[in-house]
Structures are given as structure tokens and as C-alpha cells.
C-alpha positions in Angstrom: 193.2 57.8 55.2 195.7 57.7 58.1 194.4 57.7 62.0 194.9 61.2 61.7 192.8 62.1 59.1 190.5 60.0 61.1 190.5 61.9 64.0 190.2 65.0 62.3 187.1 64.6 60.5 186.0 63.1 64.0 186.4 65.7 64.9 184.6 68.4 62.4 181.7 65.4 62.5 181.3 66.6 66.7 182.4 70.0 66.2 179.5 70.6 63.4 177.0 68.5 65.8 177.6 70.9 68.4 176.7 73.6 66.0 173.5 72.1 65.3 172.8 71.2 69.1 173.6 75.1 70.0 171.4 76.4 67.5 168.3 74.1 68.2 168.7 75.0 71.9 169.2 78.9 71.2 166.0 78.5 69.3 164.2 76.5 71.7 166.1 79.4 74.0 164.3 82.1 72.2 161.4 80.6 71.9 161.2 79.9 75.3 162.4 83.8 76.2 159.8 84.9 73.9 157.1 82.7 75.7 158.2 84.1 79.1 157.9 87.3 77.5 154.7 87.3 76.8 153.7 85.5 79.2 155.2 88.1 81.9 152.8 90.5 79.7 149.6 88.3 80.1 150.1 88.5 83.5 151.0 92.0 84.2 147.6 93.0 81.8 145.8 90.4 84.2 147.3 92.3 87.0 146.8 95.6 86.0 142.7 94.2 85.1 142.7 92.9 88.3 143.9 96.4 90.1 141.3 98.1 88.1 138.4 95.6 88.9 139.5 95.5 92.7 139.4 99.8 92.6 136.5 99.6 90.8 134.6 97.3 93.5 135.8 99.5 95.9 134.3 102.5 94.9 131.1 100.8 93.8 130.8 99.2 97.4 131.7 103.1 98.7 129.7 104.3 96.7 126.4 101.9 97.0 123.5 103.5 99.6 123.1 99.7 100.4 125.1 97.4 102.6 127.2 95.2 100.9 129.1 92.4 102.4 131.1 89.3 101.2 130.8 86.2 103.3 133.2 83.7 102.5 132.9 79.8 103.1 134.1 79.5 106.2 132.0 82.4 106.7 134.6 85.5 107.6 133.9 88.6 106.0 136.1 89.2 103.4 134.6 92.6 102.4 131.9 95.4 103.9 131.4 98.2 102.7 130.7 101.6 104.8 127.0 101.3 105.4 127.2 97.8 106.8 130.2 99.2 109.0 127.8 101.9 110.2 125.2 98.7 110.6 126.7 96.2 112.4 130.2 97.6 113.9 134.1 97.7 112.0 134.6 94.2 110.5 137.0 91.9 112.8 138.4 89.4 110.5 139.3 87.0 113.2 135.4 87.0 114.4 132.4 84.8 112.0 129.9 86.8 110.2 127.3 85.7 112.9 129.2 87.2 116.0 130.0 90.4 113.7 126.2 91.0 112.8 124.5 89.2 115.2 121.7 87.7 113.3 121.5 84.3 113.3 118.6 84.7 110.1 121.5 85.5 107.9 123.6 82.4 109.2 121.5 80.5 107.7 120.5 82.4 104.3 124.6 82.6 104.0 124.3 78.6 104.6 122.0 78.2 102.3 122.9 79.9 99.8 126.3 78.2 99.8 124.5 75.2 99.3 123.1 76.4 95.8 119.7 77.5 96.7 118.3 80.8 95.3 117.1 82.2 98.5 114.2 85.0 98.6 114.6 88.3 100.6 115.0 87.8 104.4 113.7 90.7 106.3 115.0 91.4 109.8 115.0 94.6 112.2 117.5 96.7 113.6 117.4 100.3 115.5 113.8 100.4 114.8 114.5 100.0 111.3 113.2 97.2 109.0 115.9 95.9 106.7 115.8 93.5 103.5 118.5 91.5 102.5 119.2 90.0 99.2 121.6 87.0 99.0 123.8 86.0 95.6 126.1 83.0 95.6 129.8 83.6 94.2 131.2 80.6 92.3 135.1 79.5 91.8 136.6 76.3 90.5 137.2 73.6 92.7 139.1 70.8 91.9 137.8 68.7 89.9 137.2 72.0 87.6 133.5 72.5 88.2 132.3 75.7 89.4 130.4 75.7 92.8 129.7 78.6 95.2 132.5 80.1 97.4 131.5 83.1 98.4 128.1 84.6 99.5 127.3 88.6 97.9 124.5 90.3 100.5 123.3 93.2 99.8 120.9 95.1 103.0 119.0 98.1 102.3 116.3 99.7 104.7 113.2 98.9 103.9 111.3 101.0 106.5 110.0 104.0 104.5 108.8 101.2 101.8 106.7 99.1 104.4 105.4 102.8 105.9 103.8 103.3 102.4 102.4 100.6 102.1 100.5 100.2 105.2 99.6 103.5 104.6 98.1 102.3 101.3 96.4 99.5 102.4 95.0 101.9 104.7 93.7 104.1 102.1 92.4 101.2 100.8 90.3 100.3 103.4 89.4 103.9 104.3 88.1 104.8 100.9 86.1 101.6 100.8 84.6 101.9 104.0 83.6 105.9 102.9 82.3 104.4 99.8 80.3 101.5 101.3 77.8 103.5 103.1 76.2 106.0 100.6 76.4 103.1 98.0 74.2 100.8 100.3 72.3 103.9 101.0 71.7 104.2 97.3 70.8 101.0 96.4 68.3 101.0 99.8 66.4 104.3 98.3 66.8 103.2 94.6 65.0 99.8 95.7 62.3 102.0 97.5 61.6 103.7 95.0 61.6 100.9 92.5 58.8 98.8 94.6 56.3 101.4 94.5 57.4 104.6 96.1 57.3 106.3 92.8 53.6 106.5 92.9 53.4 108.3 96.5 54.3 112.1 95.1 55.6 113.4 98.3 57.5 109.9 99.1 59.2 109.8 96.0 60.5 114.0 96.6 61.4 112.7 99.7 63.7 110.0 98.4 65.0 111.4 95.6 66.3 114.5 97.9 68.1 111.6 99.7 69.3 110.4 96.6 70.9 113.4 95.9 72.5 114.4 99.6 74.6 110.7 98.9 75.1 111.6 95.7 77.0 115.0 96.7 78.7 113.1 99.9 80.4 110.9 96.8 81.4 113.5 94.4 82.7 115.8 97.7 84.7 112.6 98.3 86.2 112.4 94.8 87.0 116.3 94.5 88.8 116.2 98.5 90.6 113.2 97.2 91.3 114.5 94.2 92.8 117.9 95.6 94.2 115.9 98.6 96.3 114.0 95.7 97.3 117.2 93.6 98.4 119.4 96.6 100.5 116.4 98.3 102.0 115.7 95.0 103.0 119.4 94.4 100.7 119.5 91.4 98.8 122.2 92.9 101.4 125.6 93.2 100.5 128.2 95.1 99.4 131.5 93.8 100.3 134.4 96.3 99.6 138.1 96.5 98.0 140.3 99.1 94.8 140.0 100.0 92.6 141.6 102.7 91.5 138.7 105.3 88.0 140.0 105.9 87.6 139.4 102.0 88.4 135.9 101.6 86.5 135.5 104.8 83.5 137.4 103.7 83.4 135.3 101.0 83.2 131.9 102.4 80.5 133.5 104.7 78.3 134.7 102.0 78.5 131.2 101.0 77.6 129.0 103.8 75.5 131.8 104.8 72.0 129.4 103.7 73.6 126.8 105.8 73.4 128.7 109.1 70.1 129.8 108.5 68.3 126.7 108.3 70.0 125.6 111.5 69.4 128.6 113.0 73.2 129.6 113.7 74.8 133.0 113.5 77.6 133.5 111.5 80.2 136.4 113.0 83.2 137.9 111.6 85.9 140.3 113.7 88.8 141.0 111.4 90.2 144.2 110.3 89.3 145.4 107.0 93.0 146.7 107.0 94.5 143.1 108.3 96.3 142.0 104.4 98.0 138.3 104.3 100.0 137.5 101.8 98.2 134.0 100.6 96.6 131.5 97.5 93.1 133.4 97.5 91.3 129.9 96.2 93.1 127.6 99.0 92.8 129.5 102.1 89.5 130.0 100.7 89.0 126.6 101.2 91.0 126.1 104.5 88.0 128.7 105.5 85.3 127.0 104.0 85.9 123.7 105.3 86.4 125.1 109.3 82.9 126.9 109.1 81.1 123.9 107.2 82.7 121.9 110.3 81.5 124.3 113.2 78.2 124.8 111.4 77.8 120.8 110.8 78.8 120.2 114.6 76.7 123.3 116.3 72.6 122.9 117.4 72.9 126.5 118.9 74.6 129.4 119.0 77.1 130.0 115.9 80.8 130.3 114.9 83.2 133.2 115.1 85.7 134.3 112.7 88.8 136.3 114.3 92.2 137.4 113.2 95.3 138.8 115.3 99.2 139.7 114.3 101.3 138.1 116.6 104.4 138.2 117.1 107.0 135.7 119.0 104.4 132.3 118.5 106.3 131.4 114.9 105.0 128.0 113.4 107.1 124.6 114.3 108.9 125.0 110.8 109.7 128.7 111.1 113.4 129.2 113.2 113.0 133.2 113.6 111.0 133.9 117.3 110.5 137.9 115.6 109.0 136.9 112.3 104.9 138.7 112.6 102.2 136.2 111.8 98.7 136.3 111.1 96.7 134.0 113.5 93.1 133.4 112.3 90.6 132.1 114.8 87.7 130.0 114.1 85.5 129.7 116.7 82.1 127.4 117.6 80.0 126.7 120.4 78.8 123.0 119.6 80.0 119.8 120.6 83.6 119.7 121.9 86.2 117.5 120.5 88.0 115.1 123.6 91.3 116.3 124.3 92.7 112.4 123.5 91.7 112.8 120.3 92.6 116.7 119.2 96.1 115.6 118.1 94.4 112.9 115.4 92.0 115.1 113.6 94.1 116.4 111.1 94.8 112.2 110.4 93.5 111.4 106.6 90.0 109.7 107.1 90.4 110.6 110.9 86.7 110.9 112.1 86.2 111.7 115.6 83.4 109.9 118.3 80.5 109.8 116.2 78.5 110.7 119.6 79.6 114.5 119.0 76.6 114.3 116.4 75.4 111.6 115.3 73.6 112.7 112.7 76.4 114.1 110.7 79.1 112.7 108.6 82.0 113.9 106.4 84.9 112.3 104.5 87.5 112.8 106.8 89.1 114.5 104.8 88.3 118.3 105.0 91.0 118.9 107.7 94.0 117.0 105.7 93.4 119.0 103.0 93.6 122.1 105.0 96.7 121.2 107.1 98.3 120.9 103.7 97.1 124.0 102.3 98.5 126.2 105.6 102.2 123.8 105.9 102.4 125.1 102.4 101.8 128.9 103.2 104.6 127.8 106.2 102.0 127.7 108.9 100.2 125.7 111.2 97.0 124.5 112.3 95.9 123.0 116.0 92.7 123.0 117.6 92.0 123.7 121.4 88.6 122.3 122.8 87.9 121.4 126.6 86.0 118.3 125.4 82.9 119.7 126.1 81.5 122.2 124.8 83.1 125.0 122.0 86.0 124.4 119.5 88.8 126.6 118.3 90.5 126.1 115.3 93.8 128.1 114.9 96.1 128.6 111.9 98.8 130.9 111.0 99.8 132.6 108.0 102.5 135.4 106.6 101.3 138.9 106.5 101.9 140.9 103.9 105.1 141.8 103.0 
């Protein structure tokens, strides 16, 4: 072959090597393209999730009736969402989370928290609220590819109704153990009596026994005013209006706790109108009623109670708005011990018991006049008492006439 043949098929040999070279690359070119591709896709899907999550934290953070706030290491707020704006002030990025809220506590659940201890709830006050605040570490990658915390997730909600109810249990608590404690020891005290011999004296043992039962019925009229005291605040116990003449439900009561006046000597006096109609629940006002006489007859050595009614007009109850609306205002009336002015505004308290120096020989559960500020707030009246401290008691309460 001559030096041109040579060169020739050098020629071809190059010209096909670029061939090959060209179609690797275009692969490798497309392959490449194709990578970028999807690639470009993964990352506008991981955009687009990313959108979506950061919307969605928005509106749960908008949303949330807690505060919510992200503390980030170097401890600027990152995020807040309205109610801890309303708490603590609008978020300045440039400031720390401590200058922004103020509360050094949370400095140092934020701290700690960052340093991988599962914190309990811290509770601190503000605006004469109290407030509990729940602290969750948020973990990234560092470096070296382990997770560790980056962030701190608090979440603040008031606490002050919460706290409320529970003192006000523990109160019940104490209240219903202290009511139970003395006609249990008075039980075991008479049961014991009559156990060591009392039995045999006749008139000793009626006498006992009698005392037996008057603890006995001081219990069970605890259990029924707790037990309507529980339906009527729970809304268990509807009322049942109609018209009804006053003087009837009165007349009622009267004919009832009639016996009791007697023995004590005590008149008992009634000066409604026949024609007077409210428009009530028969069976609770009946015992709103009840329980006002039984207190003036329990609290009175001489004289009696009264029992009066009036339409008024003007005087509307604290949760009525219109000053023309007509009410009926029923008046109960004794002349026994007076209740101190410093403690009228208490009596209507659950387990409130005033001075036991107004009589010391009588007792209740506490309870009677809770249970019949309930029963008149839910006819929309009111009830209040005005005494001079002395002597004589009126107790006032409102209802709706007929309509």
C-alpha cells in the first residue's frame, strides 16, 4: 500500500473514533440531560411539598388557641404565631427571645431543652393570668450527620380557668368532708352510748335514737342539696315554666313548714295577691321558698317571717339590659338574728356558713342558698339580702311575671 493509502485509512481509523467518542459522549449527554431532568423534578415536587408544609404551618399556628413560638439556637424567634403576638408584643427579629418575652424561666427551659433534656411544663404569670408552657426540641443534621436539636417548639396556653377549678375542687373537697365529719362523729358518739348500756334506760335510748335520726336527715339533706346543686349547674335539671299564682306556691311551702313554726312558737305571714301570676318552674321556686323560710324559721327565737310580693318596674336583674321590663319581686322577711353586712355578699358562697354566734344551736349544709341563687339566675333573676347586722333579714329575689 502506498503512503497514500496510508494516510487514508488513517484517516477513516480517526474519523470512525470520533464517531464512537461522539456517541459515548451524546449518551453520557443524555443521560446526563435526563438526570438533570429529573432531578429539576425532584426538586420542584420537594419545593412544591415544602410550600404546602410551610402554608400548612402557617395556618395551623393561625389557627392554634395556643401560643406557639419557634426559638432557634442562637435563640431569635424564627416563628410566633398570633396569640403569642397578642402575649408578648410583634416579634423583632433583631432582639433574643428573652428581651421579646421577658421571662427569663423560658431562657432557660429553651436552654435546656437545646441541650437534650425532656423538660416538664413551666408555669409562669402574666396579666393576672397563669400560663403553662410546653417545650419540644427540633432536630437537624449537623455535620458529622447526626441529628441534634436546633430549634426549640413552645407551645403557651392559659392555664387560669384550669387552676380555678381545681382549687375550687379541692375546696369542695374539704368542705364536704368537714360537713360529713361532724354528724358522723356524732353518730358514732350516740351509737357508742347506746351500745354501753343506754339501751336499757327506756327514755335514754328514745332520746338517743331521736338524735340518731336528726344526723341521719342532716346527711341525706346533704346528699339530695348536693345532688340537685350538681344537676341544676350541670343543666341536667330544665326548667318547666307556666303561670302560676304566687300566693299558691307560697301557700304551699307554708302549709309545710307550718309544724315547724309552731314548736318554736313563730308566726308564719303571707301578703301576696291571689291575682299576682309568675311565670316559673312550680317545683324549683318551690324550693327557692322553702329553703328562705326553713332559714328565717331556723334563725328566729321570736316573732316570725313574712312573705311579700310587688311588680316593679325599672329595678331589672344584673343580667337583664331592658330598664322597662316588669318584674316580680318577692320578699322574705324575719325578725331573728341579723346577718353582718361584711358578710351579706358571701352567703350565697357554696358551703358559705355565716358566724355561728347568730345561733349557735343551728346548723345547715351551706348549701340551701347556692341552690336557690341557681334556681332564680335560671328564671333570669336575682337574689340579695339586706340586714342591718342586728336584728331582721330580708331576702329578695326577682322573677318574670306572666306573660
Amino acid at each position: 500500500m502506498n503512503i497514500g493509502g496510508w494516510i487514508a485509512a488513517g484517516l477513516l481509523i480517526v474519523v470512525i473514533g470520533q464517531i464512537i467518542l461522539y456517541r459515548r459522549l451524546k449518551t453520557r449527554f443524555n443521560q446526563m440531560e435526563a438526570e438533570a431532568l429529573r432531578l429539576e423534578r425532584k426538586l420542584s415536587f420537594a419545593r412544591t411539598e415544602l410550600a404546602e408544609a410551610q402554608t400548612r404551618r402557617k395556618k395551623l399556628l393561625s389557627a392554634s388557641t395556643q401560643a406557639l413560638i419557634i426559638v432557634e439556637k442562637d435563640h431569635r424567634v424564627s416563628s410566633a404565631n398570633k396569640v403569642a403576638r397578642r402575649l408578648f408584643g410583634p416579634v423583632d427579629r433583631a432582639a433574643s427571645f428573652t428581651t421579646w418575652t421577658r421571662q427569663h424561666q423560658l431562657r432557660e427551659l429553651v436552654d435546656q431543652t437545646l441541650d437534650g433534656e425532656k423538660m416538664p411544663p413551666v408555669y409562669f404569670s402574666k396579666d393576672d393570668k397563669t400560663l403553662e408552657v410546653h417545650a419540644r426540641s427540633i432536630k437537624g443534621r449537623a455535620n458529622d450527620g447526626k441529628k441534634q436539636p436546633v430549634a426549640v417548639a413552645l407551645a403557651i396556653h392559659d392555664v387560669t380557668e384550669l387552676q380555678r377549678l381545681s382549687r375550687a375542687r379541692r375546696d369542695f373537697v374539704a368542705n364536704i368532708s368537714h360537713e360529713l365529719r361532724t354528724p358522723l362523729a356524732s353518730l358514732r358518739l350516740l351509737t357508742d352510748t347506746l351500745l354501753s348500756g343506754a339501751l336499757d334506760d327506756q327514755n335514754m335510748a328514745v332520746t338517743l335514737v331521736n338524735k340518731i335520726e336528726a344526723q341521719l336527715d342532716t346527711l341525706y339533706q346533704l346528699a339530695q342539696e348536693l345532688l340537685d346543686l350538681s344537676l341544676i349547674e350541670s343543666g341536667q335539671a330544665p326548667l318547666k315554666l307556666a303561670a302560676y299564682p304566687l300566693r299558691s306556691i307560697v301557700q304551699a311551702q307554708i302549709d309545710r313548714l307550718l309544724p315547724q313554726a309552731e314548736r318554736k312558737n313563730l308566726t308564719l305571714t303571707v301578703d301576696i295577691d291571689p291575682d299576682l301570676n309568675v311565670l316559673a318552674d312550680e317545683t324549683m321556686i318551690g324550693r327557692v321558698i322553702t329553703n328562705l323560710i326553713h332559714n328565717g324559721i331556723k334563725f328566729t327565737e321570736t316573732g316570725g317571717i313574712t312573705l311579700s310580693a310587688e311588680k316593679i318596674s325599672g329595678q331589672p336583674p344584673t343580667n337583664q339590659t331592658d330598664p322597662a321590663e316588669d318584674w316580680i319581686r318577692v320578699s322574705v322577711t324575719d325578725t331573728g338574728v341579723g346577718i353582718p353586712p361584711d358578710e351579706i355578699s358571701r352567703i350565697f358562697e357554696r358551703f358559705y356558713k355565716i358566724d355561728r354566734a347568730r345561733n349557735r344551736k343551728q346548723s345547715g349544709t351551706g348549701l340551701g342558698l347556692a341552690i336557690a341563687k341557681h334556681i332564680v339566675e335560671a328564671h333570669g333573676g336575682r337574689i340579695w339580702a339586706a340586714s342591718d347586722g342586728k336584728t331582721g333579714t330580708t331576702f329578695y329575689f326577682t322573677l318574670p311575671p306572666e306573660e
